[in-house]
N, C-alpha and C positions, 0 to 999 in steps of 0.2 A: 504494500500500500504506500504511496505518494503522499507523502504530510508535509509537504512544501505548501506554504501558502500560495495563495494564485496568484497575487503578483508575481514571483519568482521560478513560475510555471510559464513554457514553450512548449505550443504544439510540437509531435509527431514531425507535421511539413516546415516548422519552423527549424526544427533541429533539420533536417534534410537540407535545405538549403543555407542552413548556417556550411556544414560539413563541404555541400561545394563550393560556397564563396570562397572558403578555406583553400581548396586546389588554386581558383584566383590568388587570391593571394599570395601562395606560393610560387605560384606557374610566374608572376608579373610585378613582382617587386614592390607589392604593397607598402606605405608609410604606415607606421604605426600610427594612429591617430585620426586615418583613414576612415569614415564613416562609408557602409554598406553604399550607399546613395551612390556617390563618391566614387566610390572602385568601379561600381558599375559604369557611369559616365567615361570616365577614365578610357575602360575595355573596346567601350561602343567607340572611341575615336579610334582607334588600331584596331579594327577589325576586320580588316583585308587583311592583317597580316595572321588571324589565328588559323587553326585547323578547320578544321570539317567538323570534326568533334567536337572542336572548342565552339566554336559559331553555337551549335544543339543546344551544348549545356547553355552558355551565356542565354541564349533566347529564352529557353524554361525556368533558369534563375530570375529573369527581369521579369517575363510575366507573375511569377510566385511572387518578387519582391514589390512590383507595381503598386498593386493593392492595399501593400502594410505599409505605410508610412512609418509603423513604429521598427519595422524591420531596417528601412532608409537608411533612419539615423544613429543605428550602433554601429559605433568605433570599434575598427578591429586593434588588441593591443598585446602584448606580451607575446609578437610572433616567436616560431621556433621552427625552424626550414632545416632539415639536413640535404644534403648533396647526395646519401648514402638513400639509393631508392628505396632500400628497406628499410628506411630511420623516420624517427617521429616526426610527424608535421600537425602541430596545436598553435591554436592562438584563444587571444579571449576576446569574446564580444562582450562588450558594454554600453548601458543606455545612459540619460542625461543623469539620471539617480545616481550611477554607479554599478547599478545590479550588472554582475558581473556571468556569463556562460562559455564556461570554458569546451572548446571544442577539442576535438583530434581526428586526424584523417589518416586511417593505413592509407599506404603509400604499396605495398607488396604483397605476397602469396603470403611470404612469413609468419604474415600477423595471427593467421588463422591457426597456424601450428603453436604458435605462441600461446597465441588465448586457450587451447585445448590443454596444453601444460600449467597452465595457469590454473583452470577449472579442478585438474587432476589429484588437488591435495598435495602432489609429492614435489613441491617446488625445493627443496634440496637434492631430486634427481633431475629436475629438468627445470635449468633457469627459466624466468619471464621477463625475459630483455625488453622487451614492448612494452611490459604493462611496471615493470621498473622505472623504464625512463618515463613513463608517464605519470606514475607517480612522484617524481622528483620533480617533475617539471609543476604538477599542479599544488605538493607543496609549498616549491618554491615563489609561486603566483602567487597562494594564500601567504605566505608569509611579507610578501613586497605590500600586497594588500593590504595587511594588517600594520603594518609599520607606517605607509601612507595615510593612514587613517585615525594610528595615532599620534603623527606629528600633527594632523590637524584639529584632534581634540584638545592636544598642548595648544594651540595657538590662540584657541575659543579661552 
């Protein structure tokens, strides 16, 4: 059961096209600070130069994003791109509040054999490099978080 309050609650299609922006992002050299809106404009003026693929997705991400305005305006932040195909790619979306959704996109085959070691129980036979780095990476998030947040309650 889900005991997230409902502000802090995203659809299903909202998590799905957070997850492709994410590829944007990496594929095209997002700025941190980047609002969803934003990248998308960005894609539409270089858009002779993507794939055939890349055209598909763009077009089904802009119609899904279209209609949400509140989609528009999160800032992607805390990117993390590896070069290494099989390596993590997370960032964080954030709205005007701060309310923070952190994403991750497999990038490889790997991931899947990863996650099934992971589920296994026996994580001293079979590392979880995937969901290791994943987890450092969104501690390290919540921890910049939380430091951000208490320099600003020192300042109050």
């Amino acid at each position: 059961m889900n005991n997230l309050p409902s502000d802090l609650k995203i659809t299903a299609q909202e998590q799905a096209i957070l997850s492709n922006i994410l590829y944007f992002v990496k594929a095209y050299n997002v700025v941190d600070g980047s609002s969803i809106g934003q990248i998308l404009k960005d894609i539409a003026k270089n858009i002779k130069e993507l794939s055939e693929d890349d055209v598909n997705a763009y077009k089904k991400v802009l119609i899904a994003v279209k209609n949400n305005p509140d989609l528009q305006k999160l800032t992607v932040n805390y990117q993390i791109k590896t070069t290494n195909p099989e390596g993590l790619n997370a960032a964080v979306f954030m709205d005007n509040n701060k309310k923070a959704f952190v994403v991750f996109r497999v990038t490889g085959g790997s991931e899947w054999l990863d996650n099934g070691y992971g589920l296994s129980g026996l994580r001293e036979y079979f590392p979880t490099t995937q969901q290791d780095d994943a987890l450092k990476y969104f501690d390290s998030v919540v921890q910049d978080l939380l430091a951000n947040l208490n320099h600003l309650v020192r300042r109050l």
